[in-house]
Every structure is written in C-alpha cells, then in structure tokens.
C-alpha positions as CSV (number, residue, x, y, z in Angstrom):
1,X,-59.1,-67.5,-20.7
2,X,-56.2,-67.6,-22.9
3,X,-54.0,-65.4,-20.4
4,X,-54.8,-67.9,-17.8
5,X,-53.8,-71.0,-20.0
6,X,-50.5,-68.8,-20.8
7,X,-50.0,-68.1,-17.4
8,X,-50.4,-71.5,-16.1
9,X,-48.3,-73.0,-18.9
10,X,-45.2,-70.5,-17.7
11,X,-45.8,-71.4,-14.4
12,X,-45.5,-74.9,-14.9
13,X,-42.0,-74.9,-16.7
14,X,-40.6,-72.6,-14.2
15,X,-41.7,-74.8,-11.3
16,X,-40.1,-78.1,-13.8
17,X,-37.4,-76.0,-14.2
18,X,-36.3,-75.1,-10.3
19,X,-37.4,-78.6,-9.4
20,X,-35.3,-79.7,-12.0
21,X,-32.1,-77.0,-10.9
22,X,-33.1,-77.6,-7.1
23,X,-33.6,-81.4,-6.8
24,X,-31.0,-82.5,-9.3
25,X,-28.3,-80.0,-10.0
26,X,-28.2,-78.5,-6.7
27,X,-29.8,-80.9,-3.8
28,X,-28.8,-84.0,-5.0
29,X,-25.0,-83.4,-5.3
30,X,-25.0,-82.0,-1.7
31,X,-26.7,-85.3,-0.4
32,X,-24.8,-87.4,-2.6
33,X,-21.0,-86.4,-2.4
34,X,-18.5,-85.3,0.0
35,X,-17.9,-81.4,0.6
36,X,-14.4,-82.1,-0.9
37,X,-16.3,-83.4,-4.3
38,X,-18.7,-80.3,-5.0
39,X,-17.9,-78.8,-7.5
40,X,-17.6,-75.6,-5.9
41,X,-16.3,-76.3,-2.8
42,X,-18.7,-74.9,0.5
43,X,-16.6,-74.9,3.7
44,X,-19.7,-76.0,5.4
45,X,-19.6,-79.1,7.9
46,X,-21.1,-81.8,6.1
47,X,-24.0,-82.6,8.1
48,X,-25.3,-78.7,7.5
49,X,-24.9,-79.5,3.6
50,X,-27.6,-82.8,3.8
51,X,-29.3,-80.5,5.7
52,X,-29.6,-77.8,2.8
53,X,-29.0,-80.7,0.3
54,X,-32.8,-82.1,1.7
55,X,-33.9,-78.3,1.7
56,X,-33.7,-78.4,-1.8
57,X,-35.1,-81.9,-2.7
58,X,-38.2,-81.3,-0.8
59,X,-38.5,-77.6,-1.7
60,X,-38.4,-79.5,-5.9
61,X,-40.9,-81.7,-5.1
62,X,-42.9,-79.1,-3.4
63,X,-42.7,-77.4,-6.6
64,X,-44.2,-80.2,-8.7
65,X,-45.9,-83.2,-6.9
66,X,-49.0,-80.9,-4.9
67,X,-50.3,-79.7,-8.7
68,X,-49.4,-83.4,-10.2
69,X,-51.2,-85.4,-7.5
70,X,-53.8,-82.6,-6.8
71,X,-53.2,-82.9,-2.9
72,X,-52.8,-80.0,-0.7
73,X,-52.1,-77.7,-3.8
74,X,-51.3,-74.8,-1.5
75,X,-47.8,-76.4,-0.5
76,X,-46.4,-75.4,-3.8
77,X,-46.5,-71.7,-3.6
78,X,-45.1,-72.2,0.2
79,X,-42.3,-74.5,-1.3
80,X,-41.5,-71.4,-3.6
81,X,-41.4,-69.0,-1.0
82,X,-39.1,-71.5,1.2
83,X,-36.6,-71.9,-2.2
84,X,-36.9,-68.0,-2.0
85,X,-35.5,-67.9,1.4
86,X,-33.0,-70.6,1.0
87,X,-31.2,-68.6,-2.3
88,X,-31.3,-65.4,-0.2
89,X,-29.1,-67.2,2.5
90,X,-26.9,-68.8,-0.2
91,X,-26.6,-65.7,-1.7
92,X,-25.7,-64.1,1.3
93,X,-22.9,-66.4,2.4
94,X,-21.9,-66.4,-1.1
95,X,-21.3,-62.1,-1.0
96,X,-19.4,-63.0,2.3
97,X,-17.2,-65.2,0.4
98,X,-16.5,-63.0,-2.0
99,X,-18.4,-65.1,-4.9
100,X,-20.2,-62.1,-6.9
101,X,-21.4,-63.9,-9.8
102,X,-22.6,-67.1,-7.9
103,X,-24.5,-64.4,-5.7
104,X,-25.8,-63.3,-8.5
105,X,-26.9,-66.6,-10.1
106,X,-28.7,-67.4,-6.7
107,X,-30.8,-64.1,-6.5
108,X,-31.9,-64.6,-10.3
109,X,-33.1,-68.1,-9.4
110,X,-34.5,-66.5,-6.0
111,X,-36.4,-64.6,-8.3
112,X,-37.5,-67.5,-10.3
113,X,-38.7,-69.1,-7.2
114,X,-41.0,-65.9,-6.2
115,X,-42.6,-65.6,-9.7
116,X,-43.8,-69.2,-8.6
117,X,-44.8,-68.1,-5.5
118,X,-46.6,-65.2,-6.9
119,X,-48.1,-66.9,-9.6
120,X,-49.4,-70.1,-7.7
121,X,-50.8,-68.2,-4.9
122,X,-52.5,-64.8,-6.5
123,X,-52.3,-65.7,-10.5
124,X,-53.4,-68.9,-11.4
125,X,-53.5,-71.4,-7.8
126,X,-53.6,-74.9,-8.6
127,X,-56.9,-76.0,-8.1
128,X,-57.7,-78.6,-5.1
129,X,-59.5,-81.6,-5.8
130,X,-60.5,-81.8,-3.0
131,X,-63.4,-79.4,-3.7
132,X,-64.9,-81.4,-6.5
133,X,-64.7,-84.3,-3.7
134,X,-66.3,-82.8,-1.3
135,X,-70.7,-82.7,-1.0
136,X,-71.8,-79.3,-0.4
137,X,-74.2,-78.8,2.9
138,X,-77.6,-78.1,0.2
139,X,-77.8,-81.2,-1.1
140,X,-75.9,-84.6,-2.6
C-alpha cells in the first residue's frame, strides 16, 4: 500500500510538473507572442506555432484536470503519450537545426511524459468515479 501511495504521489508532481513546463513555460509563450519574441527563435510560420502552442496547453491540462475532476481519467495517460510524441518531433527538428542540447532537454522531458504515461495507465490509473456512480446489474 505504501508503494502505491509513493507511486501515486510521484506521479502527481510529475504530471504538475509537465503541466506546469507544457502549459506555461512552453505553450503559453507560443500562443501568446510573436515568433520574433520567443525566446529561442523557431523559424516556424506562426499559425503552426498556435498550433503546437494549443498542443501543449491541452496536452497540460490533460495531464491534470481528468484525475482533479475524476472525469474520463483515462485521457491523462493518452495526454502523456501525445506530449511524448510532440517532444520527439521538437526534438527532431531541433537535431536538424543543429540545437544538441535543446534536443536533449526535449527527450529528457519526453521521457518525463512516458513515466506518466506508464505510470497512469499500468502503475497506479486514476480511478473513475464513475464506477462508484454507477448501480451494478444484481441489485441497488
């Protein structure tokens, strides 16, 4: 039981963590600011950065709303896996470019993102209330 309440409590500040990194750090900017403003500039048109900007906001509250409000609980693990995805391809474009460490920095939080993944779908899934909700076919 105690490995569980460990598990779950790791689990929890990783996903406040990338929603955190994702939603604020990372999403918000790219919704927020002109390409020229980023602080590392992404030759990117800027209607593919709100694109990846939105990726990221709704990939962080994927992470963290689904276990808060206890509604459709397996979204957060699929949130993860899409997070997973999007760092591979920024990861990717960031080799291309010649950006080693940022490449770097992406596959570490890619990696993040799959220990959430992982962890909510095989280790310790958030629970649906739904269950408790719903009356079971034997009786009241």
């Amino acid at each position: 039981m105690r490995r569980v309440f460990a598990a779950n409590g790791l689990l929890w500040i990783l996903q406040v963590f990338l929603a955190l990194f994702f939603g604020l750090a990372s999403g918000a900017p790219k919704l927020l600011l002109p390409a020229e403003a980023l602080s590392m500039p992404i030759p990117l048109p800027q209607a593919f950065l709100w694109f990846i900007g939105t990726c990221e906001i709704l990939g962080a509250l994927g992470l963290i709303l689904p276990g808060l409000t206890h509604v459709q609980p397996r979204l957060t693990p699929l949130a993860a896996t899409l997070l997973v995805l999007l760092t591979l391809c920024a990861a990717t474009y960031q080799l291309l470019a010649g950006q080693l460490t940022n490449a770097i920095f992406a596959v570490v939080i890619g990696a993040l993102a799959a220990c959430v993944a992982y962890g909510r779908a095989r280790v310790v899934p958030l629970s649906n209330s739904n269950a408790v909700l719903t009356p079971s076919p034997t009786g009241p």
